[in-house]
DRENDO-1510 file (C-alpha; in Angstrom, 1 decimal, always signed):
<recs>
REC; n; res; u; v; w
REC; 1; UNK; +24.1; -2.6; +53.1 .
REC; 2; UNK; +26.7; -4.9; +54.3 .
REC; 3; UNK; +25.7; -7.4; +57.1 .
REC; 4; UNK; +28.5; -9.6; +58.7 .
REC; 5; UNK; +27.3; -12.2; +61.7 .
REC; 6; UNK; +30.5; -13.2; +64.1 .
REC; 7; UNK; +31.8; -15.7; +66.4 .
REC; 8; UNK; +34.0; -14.0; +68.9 .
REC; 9; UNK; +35.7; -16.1; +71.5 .
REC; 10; UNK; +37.4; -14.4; +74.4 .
REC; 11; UNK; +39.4; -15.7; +76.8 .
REC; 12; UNK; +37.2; -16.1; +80.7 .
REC; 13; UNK; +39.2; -13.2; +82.6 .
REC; 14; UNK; +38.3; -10.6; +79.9 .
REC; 15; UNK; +34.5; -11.5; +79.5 .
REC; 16; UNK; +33.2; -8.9; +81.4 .
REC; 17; UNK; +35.3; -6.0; +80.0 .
REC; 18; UNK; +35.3; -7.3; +76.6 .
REC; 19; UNK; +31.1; -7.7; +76.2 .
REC; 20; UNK; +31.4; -4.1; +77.7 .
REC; 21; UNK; +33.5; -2.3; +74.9 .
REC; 22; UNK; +31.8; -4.9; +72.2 .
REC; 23; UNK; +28.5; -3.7; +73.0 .
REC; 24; UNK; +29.3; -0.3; +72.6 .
REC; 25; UNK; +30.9; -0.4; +69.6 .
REC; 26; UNK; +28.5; +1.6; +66.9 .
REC; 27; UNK; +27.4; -0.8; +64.3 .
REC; 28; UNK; +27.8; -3.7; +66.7 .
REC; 29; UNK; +25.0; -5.9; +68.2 .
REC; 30; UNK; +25.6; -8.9; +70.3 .
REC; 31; UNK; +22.5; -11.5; +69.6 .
REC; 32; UNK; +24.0; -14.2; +72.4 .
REC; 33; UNK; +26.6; -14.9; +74.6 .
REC; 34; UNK; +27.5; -17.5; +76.9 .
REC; 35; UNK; +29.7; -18.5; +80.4 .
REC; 36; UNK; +32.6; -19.6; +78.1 .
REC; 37; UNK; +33.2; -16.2; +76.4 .
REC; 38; UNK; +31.6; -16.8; +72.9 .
REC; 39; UNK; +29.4; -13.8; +71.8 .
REC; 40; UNK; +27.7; -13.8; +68.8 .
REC; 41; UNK; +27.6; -10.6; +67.0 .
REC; 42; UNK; +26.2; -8.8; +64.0 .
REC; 43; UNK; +28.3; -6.3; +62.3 .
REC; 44; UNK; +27.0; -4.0; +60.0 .
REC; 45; UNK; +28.5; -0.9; +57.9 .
REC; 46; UNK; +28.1; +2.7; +59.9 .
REC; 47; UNK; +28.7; +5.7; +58.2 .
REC; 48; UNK; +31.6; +6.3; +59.9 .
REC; 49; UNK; +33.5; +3.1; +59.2 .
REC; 50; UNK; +33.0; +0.0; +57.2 .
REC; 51; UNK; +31.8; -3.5; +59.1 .
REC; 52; UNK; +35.0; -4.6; +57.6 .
REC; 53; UNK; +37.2; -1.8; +59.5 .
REC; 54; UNK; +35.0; -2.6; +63.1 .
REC; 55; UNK; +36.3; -6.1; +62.8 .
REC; 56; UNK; +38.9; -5.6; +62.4 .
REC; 57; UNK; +39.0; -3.1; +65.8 .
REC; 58; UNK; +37.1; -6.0; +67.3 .
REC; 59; UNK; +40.1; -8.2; +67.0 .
REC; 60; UNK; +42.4; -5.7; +68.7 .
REC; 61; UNK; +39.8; -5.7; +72.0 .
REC; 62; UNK; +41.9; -7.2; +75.2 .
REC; 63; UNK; +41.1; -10.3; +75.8 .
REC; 64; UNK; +39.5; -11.8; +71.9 .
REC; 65; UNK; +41.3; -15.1; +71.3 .
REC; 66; UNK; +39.5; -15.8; +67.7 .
REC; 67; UNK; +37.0; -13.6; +65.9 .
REC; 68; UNK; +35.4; -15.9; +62.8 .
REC; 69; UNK; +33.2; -14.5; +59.7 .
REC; 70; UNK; +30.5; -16.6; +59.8 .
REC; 71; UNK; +27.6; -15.3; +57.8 .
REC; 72; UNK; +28.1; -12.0; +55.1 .
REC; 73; UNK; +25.4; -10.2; +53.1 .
REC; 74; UNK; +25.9; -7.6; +50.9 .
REC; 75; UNK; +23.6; -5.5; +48.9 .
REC; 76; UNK; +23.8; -2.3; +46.8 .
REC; 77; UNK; +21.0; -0.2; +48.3 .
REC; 78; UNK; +21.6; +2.0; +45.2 .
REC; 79; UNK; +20.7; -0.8; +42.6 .
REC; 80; UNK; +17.3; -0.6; +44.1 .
REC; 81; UNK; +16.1; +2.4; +43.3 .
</recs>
């Protein structure tokens, strides 16, 4: 399991387009947002793509003027067992 929380910062003309494809981004949540254009997110591992790969993407969105790790959690799921 690999958990990664985000501050995303986009610039006020792309707000609206930018929450749109972040939100429907698979292994993407967005907890909050505000008027400014700072979302925060939670980014997690699909089984598609690592959380590392969809930030990556999430960069690359029109519009993102800073994306910032702020909180990361890993665990090996396997070790459990």
């Amino acid at each position: 399991m690999n958990i990664c929380g985000c501050l995303i910062h986009v610039a006020p003309h792309s707000v609206q387009d930018a929450a749109e494809t972040i939100g429907t981004t698979p292994g993407v949540e967005i907890h909050a947002r505000d008027e400014g254009g700072r979302f925060v997110v939670v980014v997690e591992d699909t089984s598609d793509r690592l959380a590392s790969e969809t930030i990556m993407d999430l960069h690359q969105i029109d519009g993102v003027v800073s994306l910032t790790l702020t909180y990361h959690h890993f665990e090996d799921l396997s070790a459990a067992t």
